[in-house]
C-alpha positions in Angstrom: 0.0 0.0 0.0 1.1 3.2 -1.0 1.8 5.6 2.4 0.6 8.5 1.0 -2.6 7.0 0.1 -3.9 7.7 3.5 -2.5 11.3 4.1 -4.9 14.3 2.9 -4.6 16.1 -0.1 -3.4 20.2 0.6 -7.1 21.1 0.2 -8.3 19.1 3.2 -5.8 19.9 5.0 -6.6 23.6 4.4 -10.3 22.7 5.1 -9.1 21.7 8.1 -7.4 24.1 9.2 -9.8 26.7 8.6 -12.9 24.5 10.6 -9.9 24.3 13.7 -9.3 28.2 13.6 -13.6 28.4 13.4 -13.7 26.2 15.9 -10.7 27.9 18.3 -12.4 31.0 17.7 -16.0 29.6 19.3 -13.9 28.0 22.2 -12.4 31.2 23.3 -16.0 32.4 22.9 -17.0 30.3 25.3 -14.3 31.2 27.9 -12.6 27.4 27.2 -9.9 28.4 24.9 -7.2 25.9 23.9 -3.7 25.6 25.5 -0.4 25.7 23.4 -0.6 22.1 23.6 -3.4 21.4 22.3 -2.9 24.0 19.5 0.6 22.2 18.6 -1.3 18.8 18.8 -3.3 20.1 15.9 -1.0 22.0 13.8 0.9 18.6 13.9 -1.5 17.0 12.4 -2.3 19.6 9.8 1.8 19.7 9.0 1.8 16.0 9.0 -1.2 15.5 6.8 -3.0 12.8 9.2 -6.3 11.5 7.7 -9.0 11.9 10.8 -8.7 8.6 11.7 -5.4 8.8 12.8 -5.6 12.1 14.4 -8.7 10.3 16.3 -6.8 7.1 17.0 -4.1 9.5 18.4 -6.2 11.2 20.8 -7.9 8.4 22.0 -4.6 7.0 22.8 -3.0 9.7 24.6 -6.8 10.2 26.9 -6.5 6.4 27.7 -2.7 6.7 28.8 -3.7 10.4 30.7 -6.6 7.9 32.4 -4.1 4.9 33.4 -1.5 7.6 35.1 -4.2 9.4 37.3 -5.8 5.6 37.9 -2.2 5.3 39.6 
């Protein structure tokens, strides 16, 4: 399998960029604004050219090792 074939094209990426900075913008709205990690996390993704399913599998990941440390 080609390992390109499941990175987005430059146009979703930019469409996905733009719905993050909408939806930053409606966070800080709401007084629950992002932190610099969180921002990197997603610019990452963007830079990397993750399909959602990895940025998903990613997140899920790193909230199931954030729940194990505090279960400790």
């Amino acid at each position: 399998m080609n390992k390109n074939a499941s990175l987005l094209s430059p146009a979703e990426v930019a469409a996905a960029k733009e719905r993050r900075l909408e939806a930053m913008h409606l966070q800080e709205i709401e007084n629950n604004a992002l932190d610099a990690d969180d921002v990197a996390m997603f610019e990452m993704f963007e830079r990397e050219r993750w399909s959602h399913e990895k940025c998903t599998a990613y997140i899920v990941a790193q909230a199931k090792g954030s729940l194990a440390d505090a279960a400790e």
